[in-house]
PASE-935327 format. One record per residue: residue in three letters; x, y, z of N, C-alpha, C in turn. Coordinates in steps of 0.05 Angstrom, whole numbers, plus 32768, in hexadecimal, padded with zeros to 4 digits. Example, Ala and Ser with C-alpha at 12.3 -4.5 7.8 and 13.67 -1.06 7.14 Angstrom:
<pt resn="ALA" n_X="8108" n_Y="7F8E" n_Z="809C" ca_X="80F6" ca_Y="7FA6" ca_Z="809C" c_X="8108" c_Y="7FBE" c_Z="809C"/>
<pt resn="SER" n_X="8101" n_Y="7FD3" n_Z="808E" ca_X="8111" ca_Y="7FEB" ca_Z="808F" c_X="8102" c_Y="8001" c_Z="809D"/>
REM end
This chain:
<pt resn="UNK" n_X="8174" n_Y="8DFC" n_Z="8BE5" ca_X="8178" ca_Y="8DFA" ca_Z="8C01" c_X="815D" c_Y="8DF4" c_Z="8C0F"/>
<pt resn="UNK" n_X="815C" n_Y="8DE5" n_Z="8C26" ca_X="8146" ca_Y="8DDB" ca_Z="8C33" c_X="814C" c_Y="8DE2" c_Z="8C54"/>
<pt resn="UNK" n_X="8133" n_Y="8DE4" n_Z="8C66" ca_X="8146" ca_Y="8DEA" ca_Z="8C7E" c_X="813C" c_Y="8DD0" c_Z="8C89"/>
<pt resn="UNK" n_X="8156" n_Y="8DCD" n_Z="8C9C" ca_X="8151" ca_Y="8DA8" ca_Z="8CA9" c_X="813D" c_Y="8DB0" c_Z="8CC9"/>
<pt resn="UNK" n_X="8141" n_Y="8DA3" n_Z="8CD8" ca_X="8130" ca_Y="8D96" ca_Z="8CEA" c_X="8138" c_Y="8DB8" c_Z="8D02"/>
<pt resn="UNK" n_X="8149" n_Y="8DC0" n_Z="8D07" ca_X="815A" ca_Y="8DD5" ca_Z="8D0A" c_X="8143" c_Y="8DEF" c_Z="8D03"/>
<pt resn="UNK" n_X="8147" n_Y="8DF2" n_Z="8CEA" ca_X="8144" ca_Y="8E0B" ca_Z="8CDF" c_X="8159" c_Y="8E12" c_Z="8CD5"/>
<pt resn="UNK" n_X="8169" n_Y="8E02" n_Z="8CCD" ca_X="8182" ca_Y="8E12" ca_Z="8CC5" c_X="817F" c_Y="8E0B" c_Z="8CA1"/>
<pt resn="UNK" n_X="818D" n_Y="8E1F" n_Z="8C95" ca_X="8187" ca_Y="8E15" ca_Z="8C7A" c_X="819E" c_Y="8E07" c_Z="8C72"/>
<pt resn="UNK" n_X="8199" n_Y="8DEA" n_Z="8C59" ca_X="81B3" ca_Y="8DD7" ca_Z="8C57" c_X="81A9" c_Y="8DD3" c_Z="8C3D"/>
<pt resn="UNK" n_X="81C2" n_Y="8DC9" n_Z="8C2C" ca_X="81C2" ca_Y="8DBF" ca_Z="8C11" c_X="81A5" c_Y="8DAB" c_Z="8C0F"/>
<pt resn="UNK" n_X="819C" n_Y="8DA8" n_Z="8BF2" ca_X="817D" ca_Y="8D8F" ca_Z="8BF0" c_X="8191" c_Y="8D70" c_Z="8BEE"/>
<pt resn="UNK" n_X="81A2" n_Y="8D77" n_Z="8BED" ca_X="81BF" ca_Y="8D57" ca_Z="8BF2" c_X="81C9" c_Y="8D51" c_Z="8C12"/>
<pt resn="UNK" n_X="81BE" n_Y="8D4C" n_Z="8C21" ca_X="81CC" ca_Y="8D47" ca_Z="8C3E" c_X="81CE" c_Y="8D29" c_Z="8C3E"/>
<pt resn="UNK" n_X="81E1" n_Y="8D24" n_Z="8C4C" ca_X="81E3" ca_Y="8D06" ca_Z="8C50" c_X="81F0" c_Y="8D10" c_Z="8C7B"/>
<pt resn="UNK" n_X="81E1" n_Y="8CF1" n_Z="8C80" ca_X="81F0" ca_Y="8CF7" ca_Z="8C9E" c_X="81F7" c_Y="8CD5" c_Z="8CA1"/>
<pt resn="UNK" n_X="8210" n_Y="8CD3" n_Z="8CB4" ca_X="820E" ca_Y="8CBE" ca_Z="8CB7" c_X="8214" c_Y="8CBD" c_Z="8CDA"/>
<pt resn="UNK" n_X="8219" n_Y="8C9E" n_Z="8CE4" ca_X="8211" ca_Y="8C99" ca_Z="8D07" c_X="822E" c_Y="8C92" c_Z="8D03"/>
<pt resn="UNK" n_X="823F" n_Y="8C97" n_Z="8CF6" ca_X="8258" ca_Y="8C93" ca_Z="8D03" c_X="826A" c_Y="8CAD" c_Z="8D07"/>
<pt resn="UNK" n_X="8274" n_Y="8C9F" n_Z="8D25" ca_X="828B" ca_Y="8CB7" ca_Z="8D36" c_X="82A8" c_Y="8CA9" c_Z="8D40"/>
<pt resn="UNK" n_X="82B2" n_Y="8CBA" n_Z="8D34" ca_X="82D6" ca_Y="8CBA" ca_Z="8D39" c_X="82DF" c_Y="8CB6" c_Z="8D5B"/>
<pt resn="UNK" n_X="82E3" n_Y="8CA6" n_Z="8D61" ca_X="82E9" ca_Y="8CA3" ca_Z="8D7B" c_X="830D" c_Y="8CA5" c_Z="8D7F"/>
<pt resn="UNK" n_X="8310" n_Y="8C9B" n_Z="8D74" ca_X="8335" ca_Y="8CA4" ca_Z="8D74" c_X="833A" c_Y="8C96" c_Z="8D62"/>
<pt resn="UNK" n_X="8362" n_Y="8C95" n_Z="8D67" ca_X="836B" ca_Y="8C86" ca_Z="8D54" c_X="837A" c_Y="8C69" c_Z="8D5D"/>
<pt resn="UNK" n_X="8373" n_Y="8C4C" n_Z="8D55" ca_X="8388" ca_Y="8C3D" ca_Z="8D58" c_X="8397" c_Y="8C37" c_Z="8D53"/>
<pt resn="UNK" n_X="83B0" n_Y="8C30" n_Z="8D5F" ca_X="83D1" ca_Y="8C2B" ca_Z="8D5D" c_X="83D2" c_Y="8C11" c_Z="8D57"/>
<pt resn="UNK" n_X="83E2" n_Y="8C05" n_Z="8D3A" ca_X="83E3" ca_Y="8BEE" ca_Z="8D3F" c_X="83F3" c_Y="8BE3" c_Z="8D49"/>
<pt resn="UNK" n_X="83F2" n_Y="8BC2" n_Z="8D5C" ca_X="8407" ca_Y="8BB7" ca_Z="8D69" c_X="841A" c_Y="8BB2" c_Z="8D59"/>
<pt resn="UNK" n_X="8435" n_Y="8BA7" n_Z="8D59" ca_X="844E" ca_Y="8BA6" ca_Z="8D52" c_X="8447" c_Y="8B89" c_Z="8D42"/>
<pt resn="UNK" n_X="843D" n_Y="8B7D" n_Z="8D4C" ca_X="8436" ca_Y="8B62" ca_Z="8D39" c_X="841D" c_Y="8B66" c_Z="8D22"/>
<pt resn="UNK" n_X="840E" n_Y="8B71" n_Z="8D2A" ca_X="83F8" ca_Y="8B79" ca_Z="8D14" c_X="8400" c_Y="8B86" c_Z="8CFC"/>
<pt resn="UNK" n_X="8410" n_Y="8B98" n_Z="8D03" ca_X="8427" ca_Y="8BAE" ca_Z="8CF0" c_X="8432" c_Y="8B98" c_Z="8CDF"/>
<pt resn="UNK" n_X="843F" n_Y="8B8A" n_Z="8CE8" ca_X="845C" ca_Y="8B7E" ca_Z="8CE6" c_X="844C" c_Y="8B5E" c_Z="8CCF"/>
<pt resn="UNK" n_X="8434" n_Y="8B5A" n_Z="8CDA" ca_X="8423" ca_Y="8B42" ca_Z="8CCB" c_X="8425" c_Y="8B47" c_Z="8CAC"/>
<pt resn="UNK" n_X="842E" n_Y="8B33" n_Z="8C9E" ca_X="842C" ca_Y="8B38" ca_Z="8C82" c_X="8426" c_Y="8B12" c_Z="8C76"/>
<pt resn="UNK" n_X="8418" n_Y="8B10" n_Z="8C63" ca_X="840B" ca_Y="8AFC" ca_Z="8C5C" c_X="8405" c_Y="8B03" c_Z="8C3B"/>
<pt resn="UNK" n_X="8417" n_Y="8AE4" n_Z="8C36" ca_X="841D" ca_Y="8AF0" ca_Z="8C12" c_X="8423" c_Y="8AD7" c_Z="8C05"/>
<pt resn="UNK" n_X="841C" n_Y="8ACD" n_Z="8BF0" ca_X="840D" ca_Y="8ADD" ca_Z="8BE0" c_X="83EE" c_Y="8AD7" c_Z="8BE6"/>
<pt resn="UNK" n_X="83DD" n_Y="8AF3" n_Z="8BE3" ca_X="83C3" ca_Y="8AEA" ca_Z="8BF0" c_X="83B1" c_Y="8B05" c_Z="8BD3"/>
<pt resn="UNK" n_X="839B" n_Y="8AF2" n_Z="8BC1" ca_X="839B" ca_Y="8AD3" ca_Z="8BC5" c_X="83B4" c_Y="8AC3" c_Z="8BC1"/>
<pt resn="UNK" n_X="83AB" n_Y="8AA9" n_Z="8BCD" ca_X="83C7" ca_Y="8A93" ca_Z="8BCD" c_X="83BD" c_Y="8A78" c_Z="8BBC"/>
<pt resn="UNK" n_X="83CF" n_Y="8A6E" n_Z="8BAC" ca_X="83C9" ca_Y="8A5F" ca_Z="8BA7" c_X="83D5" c_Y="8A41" c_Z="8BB1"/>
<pt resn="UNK" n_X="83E7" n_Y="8A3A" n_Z="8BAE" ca_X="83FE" ca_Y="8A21" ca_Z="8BC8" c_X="83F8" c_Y="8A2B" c_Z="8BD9"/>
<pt resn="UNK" n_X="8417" n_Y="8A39" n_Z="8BEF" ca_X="841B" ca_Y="8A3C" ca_Z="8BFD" c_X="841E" c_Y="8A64" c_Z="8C02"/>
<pt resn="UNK" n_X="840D" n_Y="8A61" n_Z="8C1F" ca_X="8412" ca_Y="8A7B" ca_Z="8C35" c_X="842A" c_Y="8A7D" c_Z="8C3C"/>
<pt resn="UNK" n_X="8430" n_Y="8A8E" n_Z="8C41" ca_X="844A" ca_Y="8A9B" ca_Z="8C48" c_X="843E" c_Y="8AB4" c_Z="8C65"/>
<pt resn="UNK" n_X="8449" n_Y="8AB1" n_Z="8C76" ca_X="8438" ca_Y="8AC1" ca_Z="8C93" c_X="8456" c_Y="8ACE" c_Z="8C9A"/>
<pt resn="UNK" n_X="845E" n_Y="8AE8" n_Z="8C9E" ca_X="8477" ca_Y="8AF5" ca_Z="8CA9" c_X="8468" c_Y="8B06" c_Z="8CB9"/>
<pt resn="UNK" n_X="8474" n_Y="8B13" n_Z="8CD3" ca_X="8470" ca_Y="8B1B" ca_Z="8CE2" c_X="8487" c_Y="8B19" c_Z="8CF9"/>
<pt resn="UNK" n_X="8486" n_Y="8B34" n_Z="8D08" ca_X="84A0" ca_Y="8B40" ca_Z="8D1D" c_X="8494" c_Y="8B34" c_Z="8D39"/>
<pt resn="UNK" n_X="849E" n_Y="8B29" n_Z="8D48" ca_X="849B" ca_Y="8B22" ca_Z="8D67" c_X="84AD" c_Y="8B3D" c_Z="8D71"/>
<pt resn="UNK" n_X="84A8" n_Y="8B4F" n_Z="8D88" ca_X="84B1" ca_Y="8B5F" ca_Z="8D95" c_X="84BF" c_Y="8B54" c_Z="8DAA"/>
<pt resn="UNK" n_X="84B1" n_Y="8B42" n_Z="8DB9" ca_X="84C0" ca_Y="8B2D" ca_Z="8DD3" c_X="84AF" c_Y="8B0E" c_Z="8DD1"/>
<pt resn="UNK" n_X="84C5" n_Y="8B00" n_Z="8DE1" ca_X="84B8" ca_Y="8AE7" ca_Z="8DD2" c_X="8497" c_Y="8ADF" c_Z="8DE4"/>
<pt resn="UNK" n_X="848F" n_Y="8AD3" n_Z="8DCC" ca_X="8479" ca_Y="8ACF" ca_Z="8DD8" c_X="846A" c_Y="8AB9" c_Z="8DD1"/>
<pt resn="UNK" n_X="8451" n_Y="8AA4" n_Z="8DDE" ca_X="8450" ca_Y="8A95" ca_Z="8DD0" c_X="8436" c_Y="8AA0" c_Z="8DB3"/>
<pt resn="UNK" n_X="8435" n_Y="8A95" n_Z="8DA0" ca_X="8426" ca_Y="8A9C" ca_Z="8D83" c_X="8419" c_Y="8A80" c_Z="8D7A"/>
<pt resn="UNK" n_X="83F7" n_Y="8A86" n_Z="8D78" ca_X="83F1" ca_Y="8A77" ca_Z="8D72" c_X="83E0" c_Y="8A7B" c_Z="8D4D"/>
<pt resn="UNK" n_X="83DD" n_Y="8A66" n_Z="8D3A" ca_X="83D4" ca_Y="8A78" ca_Z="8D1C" c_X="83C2" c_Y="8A60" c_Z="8D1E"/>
<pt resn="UNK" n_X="83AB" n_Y="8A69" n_Z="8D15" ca_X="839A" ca_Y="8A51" ca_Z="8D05" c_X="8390" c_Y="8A63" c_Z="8CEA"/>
<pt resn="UNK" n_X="837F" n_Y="8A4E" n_Z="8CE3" ca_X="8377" ca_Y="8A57" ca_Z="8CCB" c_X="8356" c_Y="8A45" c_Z="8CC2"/>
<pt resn="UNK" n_X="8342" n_Y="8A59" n_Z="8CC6" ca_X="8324" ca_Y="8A51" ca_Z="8CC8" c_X="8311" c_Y="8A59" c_Z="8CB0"/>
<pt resn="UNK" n_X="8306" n_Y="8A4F" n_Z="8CAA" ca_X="82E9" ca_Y="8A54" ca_Z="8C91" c_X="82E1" c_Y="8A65" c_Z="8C9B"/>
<pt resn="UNK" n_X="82C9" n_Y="8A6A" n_Z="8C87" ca_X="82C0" ca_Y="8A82" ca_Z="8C8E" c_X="82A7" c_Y="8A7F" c_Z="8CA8"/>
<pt resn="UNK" n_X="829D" n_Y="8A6F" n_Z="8CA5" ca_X="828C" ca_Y="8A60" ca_Z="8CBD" c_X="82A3" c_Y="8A62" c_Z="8CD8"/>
<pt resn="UNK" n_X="82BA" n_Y="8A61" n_Z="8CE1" ca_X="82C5" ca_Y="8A64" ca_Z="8CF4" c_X="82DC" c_Y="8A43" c_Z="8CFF"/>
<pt resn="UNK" n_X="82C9" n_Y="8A3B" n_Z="8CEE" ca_X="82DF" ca_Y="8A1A" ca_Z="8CEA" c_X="82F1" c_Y="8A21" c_Z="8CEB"/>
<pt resn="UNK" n_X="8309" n_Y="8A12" n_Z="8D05" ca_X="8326" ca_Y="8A18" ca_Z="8CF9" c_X="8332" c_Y="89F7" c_Z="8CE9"/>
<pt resn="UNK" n_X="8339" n_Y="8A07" n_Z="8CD9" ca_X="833D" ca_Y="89F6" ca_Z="8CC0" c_X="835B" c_Y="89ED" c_Z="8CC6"/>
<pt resn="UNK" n_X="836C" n_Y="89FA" n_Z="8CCC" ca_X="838C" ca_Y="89F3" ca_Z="8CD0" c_X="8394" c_Y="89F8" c_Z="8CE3"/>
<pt resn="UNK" n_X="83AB" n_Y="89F8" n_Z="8CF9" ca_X="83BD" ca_Y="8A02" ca_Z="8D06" c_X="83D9" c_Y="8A08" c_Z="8CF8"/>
<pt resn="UNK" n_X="83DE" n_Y="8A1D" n_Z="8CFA" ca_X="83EF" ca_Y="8A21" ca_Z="8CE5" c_X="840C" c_Y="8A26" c_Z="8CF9"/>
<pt resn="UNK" n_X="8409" n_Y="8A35" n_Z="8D14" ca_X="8420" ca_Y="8A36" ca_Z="8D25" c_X="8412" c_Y="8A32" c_Z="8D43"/>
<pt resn="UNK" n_X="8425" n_Y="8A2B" n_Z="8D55" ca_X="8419" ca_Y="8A2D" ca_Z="8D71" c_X="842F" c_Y="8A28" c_Z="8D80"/>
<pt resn="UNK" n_X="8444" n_Y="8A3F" n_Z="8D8D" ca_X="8459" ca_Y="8A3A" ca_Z="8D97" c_X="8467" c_Y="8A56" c_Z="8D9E"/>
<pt resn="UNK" n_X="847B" n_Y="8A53" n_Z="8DAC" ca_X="8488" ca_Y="8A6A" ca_Z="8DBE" c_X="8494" c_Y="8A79" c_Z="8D9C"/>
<pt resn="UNK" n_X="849D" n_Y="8A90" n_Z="8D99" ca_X="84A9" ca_Y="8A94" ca_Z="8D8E" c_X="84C0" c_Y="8AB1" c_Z="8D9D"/>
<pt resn="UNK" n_X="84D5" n_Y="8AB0" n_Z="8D8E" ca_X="84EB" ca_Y="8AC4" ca_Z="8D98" c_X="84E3" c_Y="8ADE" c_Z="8D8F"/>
<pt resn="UNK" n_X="84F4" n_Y="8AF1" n_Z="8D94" ca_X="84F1" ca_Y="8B0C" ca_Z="8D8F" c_X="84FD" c_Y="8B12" c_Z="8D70"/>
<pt resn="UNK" n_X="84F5" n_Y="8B1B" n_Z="8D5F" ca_X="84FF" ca_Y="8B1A" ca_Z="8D41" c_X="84EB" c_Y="8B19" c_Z="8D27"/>
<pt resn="UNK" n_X="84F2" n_Y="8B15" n_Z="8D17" ca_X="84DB" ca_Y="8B14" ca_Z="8D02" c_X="84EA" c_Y="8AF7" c_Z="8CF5"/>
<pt resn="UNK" n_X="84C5" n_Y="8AE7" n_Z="8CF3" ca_X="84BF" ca_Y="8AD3" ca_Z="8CF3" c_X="84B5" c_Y="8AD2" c_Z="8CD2"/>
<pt resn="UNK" n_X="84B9" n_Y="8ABC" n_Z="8CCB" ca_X="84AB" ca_Y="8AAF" ca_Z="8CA7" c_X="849F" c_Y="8A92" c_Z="8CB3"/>
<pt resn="UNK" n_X="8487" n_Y="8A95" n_Z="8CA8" ca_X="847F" ca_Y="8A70" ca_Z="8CAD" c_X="846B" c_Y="8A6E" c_Z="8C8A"/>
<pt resn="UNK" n_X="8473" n_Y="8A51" n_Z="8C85" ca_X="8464" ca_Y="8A50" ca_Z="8C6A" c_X="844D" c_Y="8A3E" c_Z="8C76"/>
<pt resn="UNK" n_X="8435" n_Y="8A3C" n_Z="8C62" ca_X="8423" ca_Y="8A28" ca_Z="8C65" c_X="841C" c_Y="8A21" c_Z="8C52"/>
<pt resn="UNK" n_X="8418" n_Y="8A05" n_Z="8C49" ca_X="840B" ca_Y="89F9" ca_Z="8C32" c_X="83F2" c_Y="8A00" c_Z="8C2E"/>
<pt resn="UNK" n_X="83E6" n_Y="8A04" n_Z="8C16" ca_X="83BF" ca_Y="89FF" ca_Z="8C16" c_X="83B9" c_Y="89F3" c_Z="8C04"/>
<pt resn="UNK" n_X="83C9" n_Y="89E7" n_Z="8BF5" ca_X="83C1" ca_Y="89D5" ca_Z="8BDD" c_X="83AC" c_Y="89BC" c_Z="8BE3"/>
<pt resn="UNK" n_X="83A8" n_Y="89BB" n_Z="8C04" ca_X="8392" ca_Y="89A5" ca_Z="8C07" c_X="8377" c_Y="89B4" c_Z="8C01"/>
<pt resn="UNK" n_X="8376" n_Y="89CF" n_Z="8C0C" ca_X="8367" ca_Y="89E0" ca_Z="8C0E" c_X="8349" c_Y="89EB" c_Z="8BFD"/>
<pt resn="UNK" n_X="8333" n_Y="89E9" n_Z="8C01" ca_X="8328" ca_Y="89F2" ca_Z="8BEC" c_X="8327" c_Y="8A0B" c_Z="8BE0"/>
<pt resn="UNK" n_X="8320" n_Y="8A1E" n_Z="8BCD" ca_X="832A" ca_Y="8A2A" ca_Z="8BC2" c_X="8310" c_Y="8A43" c_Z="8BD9"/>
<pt resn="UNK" n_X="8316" n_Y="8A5C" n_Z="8BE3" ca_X="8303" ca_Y="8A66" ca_Z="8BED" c_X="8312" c_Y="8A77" c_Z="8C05"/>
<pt resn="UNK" n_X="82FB" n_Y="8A90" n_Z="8C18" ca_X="8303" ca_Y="8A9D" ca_Z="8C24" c_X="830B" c_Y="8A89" c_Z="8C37"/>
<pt resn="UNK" n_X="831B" n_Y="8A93" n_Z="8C50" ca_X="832A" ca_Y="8A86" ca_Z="8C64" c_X="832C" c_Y="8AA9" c_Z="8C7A"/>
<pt resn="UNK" n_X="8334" n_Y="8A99" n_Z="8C97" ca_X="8338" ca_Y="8AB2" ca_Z="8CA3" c_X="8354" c_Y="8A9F" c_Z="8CB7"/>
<pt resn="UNK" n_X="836B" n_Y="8AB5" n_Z="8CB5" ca_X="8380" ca_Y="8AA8" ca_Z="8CC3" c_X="8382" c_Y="8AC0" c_Z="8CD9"/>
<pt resn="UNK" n_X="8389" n_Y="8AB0" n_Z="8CED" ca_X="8385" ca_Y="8AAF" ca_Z="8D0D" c_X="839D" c_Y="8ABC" c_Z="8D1A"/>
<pt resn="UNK" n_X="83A8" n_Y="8AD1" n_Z="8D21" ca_X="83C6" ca_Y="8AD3" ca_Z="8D2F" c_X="83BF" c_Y="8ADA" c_Z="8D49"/>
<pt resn="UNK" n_X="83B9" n_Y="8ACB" n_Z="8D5E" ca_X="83B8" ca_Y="8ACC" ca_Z="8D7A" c_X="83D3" c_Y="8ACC" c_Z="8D90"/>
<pt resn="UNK" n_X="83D8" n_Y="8AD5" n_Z="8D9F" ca_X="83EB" ca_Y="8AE0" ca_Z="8DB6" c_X="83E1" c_Y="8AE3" c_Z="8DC9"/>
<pt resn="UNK" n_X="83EE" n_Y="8AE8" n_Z="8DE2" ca_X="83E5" ca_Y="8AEA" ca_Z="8DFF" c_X="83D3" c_Y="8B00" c_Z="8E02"/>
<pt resn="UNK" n_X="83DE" n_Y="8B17" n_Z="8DF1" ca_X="83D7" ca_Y="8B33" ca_Z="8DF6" c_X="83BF" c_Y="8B3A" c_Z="8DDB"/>
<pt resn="UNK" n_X="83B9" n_Y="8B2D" n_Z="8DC3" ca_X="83AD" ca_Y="8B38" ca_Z="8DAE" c_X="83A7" c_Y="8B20" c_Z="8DA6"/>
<pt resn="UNK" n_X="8390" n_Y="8B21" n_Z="8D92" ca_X="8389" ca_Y="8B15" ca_Z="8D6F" c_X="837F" c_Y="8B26" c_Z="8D5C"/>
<pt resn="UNK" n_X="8396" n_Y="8B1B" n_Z="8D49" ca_X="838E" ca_Y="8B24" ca_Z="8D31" c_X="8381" c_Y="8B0E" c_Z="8D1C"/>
<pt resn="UNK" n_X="836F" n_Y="8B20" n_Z="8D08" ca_X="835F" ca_Y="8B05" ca_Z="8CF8" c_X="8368" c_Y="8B18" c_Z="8CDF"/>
<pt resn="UNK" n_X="8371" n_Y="8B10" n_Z="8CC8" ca_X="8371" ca_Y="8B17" ca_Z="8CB1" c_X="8361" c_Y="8B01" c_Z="8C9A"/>
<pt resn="UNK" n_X="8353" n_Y="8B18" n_Z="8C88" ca_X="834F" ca_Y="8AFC" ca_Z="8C76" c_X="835C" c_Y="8AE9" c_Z="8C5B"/>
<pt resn="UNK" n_X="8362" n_Y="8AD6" n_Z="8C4E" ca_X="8372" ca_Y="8ACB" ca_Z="8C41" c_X="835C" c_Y="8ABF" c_Z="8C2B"/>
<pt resn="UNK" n_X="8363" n_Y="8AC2" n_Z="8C12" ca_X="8362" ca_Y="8AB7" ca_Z="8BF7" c_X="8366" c_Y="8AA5" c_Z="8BEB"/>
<pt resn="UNK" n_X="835A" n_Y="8A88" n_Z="8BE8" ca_X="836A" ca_Y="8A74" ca_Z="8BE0" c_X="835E" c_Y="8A71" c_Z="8BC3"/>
<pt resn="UNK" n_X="836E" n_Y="8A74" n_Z="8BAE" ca_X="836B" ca_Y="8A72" ca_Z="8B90" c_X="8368" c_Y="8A4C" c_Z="8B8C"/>
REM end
């Protein structure tokens, strides 16, 4: 035992770190609902995900540098759960980051191309 800065006496093992719990986040109904498979991918993405009310949805899909490399959707969609496929067989083989933007949010997940 050693005593710290305090005076208090503590194990000769302390570790401290600068991070603090601020709450908890909820995720949105589309973030939840986002599923992207198979990842890695080798052809084709497969993107499912729930719309709550319709809304318009836009997807791209960018390098890692921030290039957007594809548009993959950009259009109103209805209330329901949605499937869209995408090819990548043009694709080079490497990280990618796909894009799910809305009026109200974006989400970025990252994608695998074998």
């Amino acid at each position: 035992m050693k005593r710290n800065i305090s005076g208090i006496l503590t194990p000769k093992s302390t570790y401290y770190t600068n991070s603090t719990a601020t709450g908890v986040t909820e995720l949105s109904g589309l973030e939840s609902s986002l599923k992207l498979y198979p990842n890695p991918v080798m052809d084709e993405l497969t993107i499912s995900f729930t719309v709550s009310d319709k809304q318009h949805i836009f997807i791209s899909l960018a390098d890692m540098m921030g290039r957007e490399i594809a548009v993959i959707a950009n259009g109103a969609y209805a209330m329901g759960a949605q499937t869209l496929s995408f090819g990548t067989s043009s694709l080079s083989r490497g990280l990618y980051l796909l894009r799910v933007q809305t009026d109200d949010e974006t989400i970025t997940r990252k994608v695998i191309l074998q």
